[in-house]
C-alpha positions in Angstrom: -34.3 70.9 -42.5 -37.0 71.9 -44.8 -39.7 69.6 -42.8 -38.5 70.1 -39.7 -39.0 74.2 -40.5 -42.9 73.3 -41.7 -43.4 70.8 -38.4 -42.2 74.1 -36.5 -44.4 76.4 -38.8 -47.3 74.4 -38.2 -47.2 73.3 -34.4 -46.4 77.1 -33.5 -47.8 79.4 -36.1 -50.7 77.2 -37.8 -52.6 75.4 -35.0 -52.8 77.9 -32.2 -54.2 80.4 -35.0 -56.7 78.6 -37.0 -60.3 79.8 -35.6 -61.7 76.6 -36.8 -60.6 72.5 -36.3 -58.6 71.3 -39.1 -57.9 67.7 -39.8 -55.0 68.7 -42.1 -52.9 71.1 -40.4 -53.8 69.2 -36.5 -53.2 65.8 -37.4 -52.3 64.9 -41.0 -49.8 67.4 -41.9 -47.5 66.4 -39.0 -47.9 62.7 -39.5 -46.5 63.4 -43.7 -43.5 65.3 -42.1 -42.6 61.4 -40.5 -40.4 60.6 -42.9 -38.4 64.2 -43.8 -38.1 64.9 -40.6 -37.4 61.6 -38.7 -35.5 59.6 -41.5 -32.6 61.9 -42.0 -32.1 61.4 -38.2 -31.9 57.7 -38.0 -29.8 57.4 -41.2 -27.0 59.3 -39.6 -27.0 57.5 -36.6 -26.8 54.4 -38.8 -23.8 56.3 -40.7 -22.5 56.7 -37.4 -22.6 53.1 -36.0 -21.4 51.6 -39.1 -25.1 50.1 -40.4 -24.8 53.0 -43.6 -22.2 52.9 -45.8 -22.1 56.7 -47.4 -24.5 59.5 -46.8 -26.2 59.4 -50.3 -29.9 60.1 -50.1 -31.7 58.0 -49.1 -32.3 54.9 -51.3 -36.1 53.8 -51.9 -35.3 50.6 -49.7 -35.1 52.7 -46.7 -37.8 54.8 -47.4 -40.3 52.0 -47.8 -38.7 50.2 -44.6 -38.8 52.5 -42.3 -42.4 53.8 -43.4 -43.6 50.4 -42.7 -42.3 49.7 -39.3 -43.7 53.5 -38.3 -46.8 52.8 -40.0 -47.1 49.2 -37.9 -45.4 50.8 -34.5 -47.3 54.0 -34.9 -50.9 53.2 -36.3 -51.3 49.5 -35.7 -49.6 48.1 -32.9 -49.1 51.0 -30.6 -52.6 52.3 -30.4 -53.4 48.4 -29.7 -50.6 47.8 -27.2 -50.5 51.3 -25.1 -54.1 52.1 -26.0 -52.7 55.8 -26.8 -53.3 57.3 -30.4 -55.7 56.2 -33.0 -55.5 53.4 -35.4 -56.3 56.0 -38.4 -55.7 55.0 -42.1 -55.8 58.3 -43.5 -52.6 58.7 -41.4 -50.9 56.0 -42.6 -51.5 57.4 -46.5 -50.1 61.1 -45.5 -47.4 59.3 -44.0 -46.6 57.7 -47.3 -47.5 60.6 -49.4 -44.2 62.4 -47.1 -42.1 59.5 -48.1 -42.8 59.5 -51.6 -42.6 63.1 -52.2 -39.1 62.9 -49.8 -37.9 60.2 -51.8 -38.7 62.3 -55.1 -36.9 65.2 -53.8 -33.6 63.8 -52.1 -33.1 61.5 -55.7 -33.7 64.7 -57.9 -31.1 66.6 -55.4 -29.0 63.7 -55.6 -29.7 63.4 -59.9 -28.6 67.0 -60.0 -25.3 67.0 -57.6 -24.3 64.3 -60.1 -25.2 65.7 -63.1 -22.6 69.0 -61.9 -19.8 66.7 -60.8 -20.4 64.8 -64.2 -20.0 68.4 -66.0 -16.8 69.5 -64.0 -14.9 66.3 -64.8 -15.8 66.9 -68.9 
Protein backbone atom coordinates (compact mmCIF):
# COMPACT_ATOMS: atom_id res chain seq x y z
CA UNK A 1 0.00 0.00 0.00
CA UNK A 2 2.86 2.03 0.95
CA UNK A 3 4.29 1.95 -2.84
CA UNK A 4 1.27 2.14 -4.44
CA UNK A 5 0.62 5.64 -2.19
CA UNK A 6 4.34 6.91 -3.47
CA UNK A 7 3.49 5.71 -7.42
CA UNK A 8 0.20 7.89 -6.69
CA UNK A 9 2.28 10.66 -4.95
CA UNK A 10 4.61 10.86 -7.76
CA UNK A 11 2.52 10.40 -11.01
CA UNK A 12 -0.07 13.15 -9.58
CA UNK A 13 1.65 15.41 -7.22
CA UNK A 14 5.58 15.19 -8.28
CA UNK A 15 5.75 15.13 -12.10
CA UNK A 16 3.14 17.70 -13.14
CA UNK A 17 4.85 20.06 -10.58
CA UNK A 18 8.46 19.88 -11.05
CA UNK A 19 9.63 23.08 -13.24
CA UNK A 20 12.46 21.15 -14.44
CA UNK A 21 12.95 17.34 -16.25
CA UNK A 22 13.89 14.80 -13.72
CA UNK A 23 15.24 11.40 -14.58
CA UNK A 24 14.41 10.23 -10.96
CA UNK A 25 11.02 11.14 -10.19
CA UNK A 26 9.82 10.69 -14.41
CA UNK A 27 11.22 7.46 -15.01
CA UNK A 28 13.37 5.73 -12.30
CA UNK A 29 11.32 6.19 -9.30
CA UNK A 30 8.27 4.50 -10.85
CA UNK A 31 10.19 1.67 -12.40
CA UNK A 32 11.78 0.88 -8.23
CA UNK A 33 7.98 0.81 -7.17
CA UNK A 34 7.89 -2.60 -9.75
CA UNK A 35 8.22 -4.87 -7.33
CA UNK A 36 6.11 -3.27 -4.03
CA UNK A 37 3.62 -2.43 -5.94
CA UNK A 38 3.14 -5.20 -8.59
CA UNK A 39 4.45 -8.32 -6.52
CA UNK A 40 1.89 -8.22 -3.71
CA UNK A 41 -0.65 -8.47 -6.56
CA UNK A 42 0.47 -11.52 -8.34
CA UNK A 43 1.27 -13.38 -5.05
CA UNK A 44 -2.36 -13.25 -4.16
CA UNK A 45 -3.59 -14.26 -7.16
CA UNK A 46 -1.21 -17.18 -6.84
CA UNK A 47 -2.67 -17.64 -3.18
CA UNK A 48 -5.82 -17.65 -4.86
CA UNK A 49 -5.27 -20.31 -7.64
CA UNK A 50 -3.50 -22.60 -5.43
CA UNK A 51 0.35 -21.85 -6.79
CA UNK A 52 1.16 -20.11 -2.94
CA UNK A 53 0.79 -21.99 -0.16
CA UNK A 54 0.36 -19.25 2.89
CA UNK A 55 0.59 -15.48 2.59
CA UNK A 56 3.94 -15.03 4.42
CA UNK A 57 5.96 -12.30 2.83
CA UNK A 58 7.39 -12.84 0.29
CA UNK A 59 10.38 -15.27 0.19
CA UNK A 60 13.63 -14.01 -1.62
CA UNK A 61 12.95 -16.79 -4.32
CA UNK A 62 10.09 -14.76 -5.58
CA UNK A 63 11.59 -11.61 -5.35
CA UNK A 64 14.56 -12.48 -7.50
CA UNK A 65 12.09 -14.38 -9.99
CA UNK A 66 9.82 -12.16 -10.70
CA UNK A 67 12.46 -9.21 -10.94
CA UNK A 68 14.02 -11.16 -13.57
CA UNK A 69 11.20 -12.04 -15.91
CA UNK A 70 10.14 -8.05 -15.54
CA UNK A 71 13.51 -7.06 -16.06
CA UNK A 72 13.76 -9.53 -19.43
CA UNK A 73 9.84 -8.68 -20.51
CA UNK A 74 10.13 -5.06 -19.58
CA UNK A 75 13.80 -3.81 -20.56
CA UNK A 76 15.01 -6.48 -22.95
CA UNK A 77 12.62 -8.22 -24.88
CA UNK A 78 9.69 -5.85 -25.06
CA UNK A 79 11.41 -2.79 -26.28
CA UNK A 80 12.96 -5.37 -28.88
CA UNK A 81 9.75 -7.13 -29.76
CA UNK A 82 7.04 -4.12 -29.69
CA UNK A 83 9.68 -1.56 -30.32
CA UNK A 84 7.82 0.56 -27.38
CA UNK A 85 10.02 1.57 -24.26
CA UNK A 86 13.68 1.80 -23.87
CA UNK A 87 16.15 -0.93 -23.33
CA UNK A 88 17.60 1.25 -20.23
CA UNK A 89 20.06 -0.38 -17.60
CA UNK A 90 19.68 2.15 -15.08
CA UNK A 91 16.06 0.90 -14.93
CA UNK A 92 16.74 -2.43 -14.49
CA UNK A 93 19.07 -1.46 -11.21
CA UNK A 94 16.17 0.83 -9.58
CA UNK A 95 14.07 -2.04 -10.32
CA UNK A 96 16.26 -4.16 -8.22
CA UNK A 97 17.07 -1.57 -5.69
CA UNK A 98 12.76 -1.80 -5.10
CA UNK A 99 13.06 -5.41 -4.64
CA UNK A 100 15.82 -5.48 -2.33
CA UNK A 101 14.78 -2.80 -0.14
CA UNK A 102 10.93 -4.65 -0.42
CA UNK A 103 12.43 -7.83 0.44
CA UNK A 104 14.28 -6.09 3.50
CA UNK A 105 11.13 -4.59 4.71
CA UNK A 106 8.42 -7.46 4.28
CA UNK A 107 11.24 -10.08 6.24
CA UNK A 108 11.82 -7.43 9.02
CA UNK A 109 7.75 -7.06 9.24
CA UNK A 110 7.60 -10.70 9.06
CA UNK A 111 10.93 -11.08 11.85
CA UNK A 112 8.88 -8.83 14.07
CA UNK A 113 5.24 -10.40 13.82
CA UNK A 114 7.13 -13.45 14.91
CA UNK A 115 9.18 -12.28 17.43
CA UNK A 116 5.42 -10.88 19.27
CA UNK A 117 3.75 -14.25 18.67
CA UNK A 118 6.92 -15.88 20.07
CA UNK A 119 6.48 -13.44 23.26
CA UNK A 120 2.68 -14.13 23.74
CA UNK A 121 3.10 -17.96 23.80
CA UNK A 122 6.15 -17.48 26.68
Amino acid sequence: MVGLALYVLNRFVVKPNLHHYSPFFHGHFDDSLTVPVALPLFLFVYRLIGFRPDDEPPRWWEVALHLVVWIVFFKVSGPAIFHHGVADPIDSWCMTAGGLVSLLFWQAWAWRRRAEMNLRHH
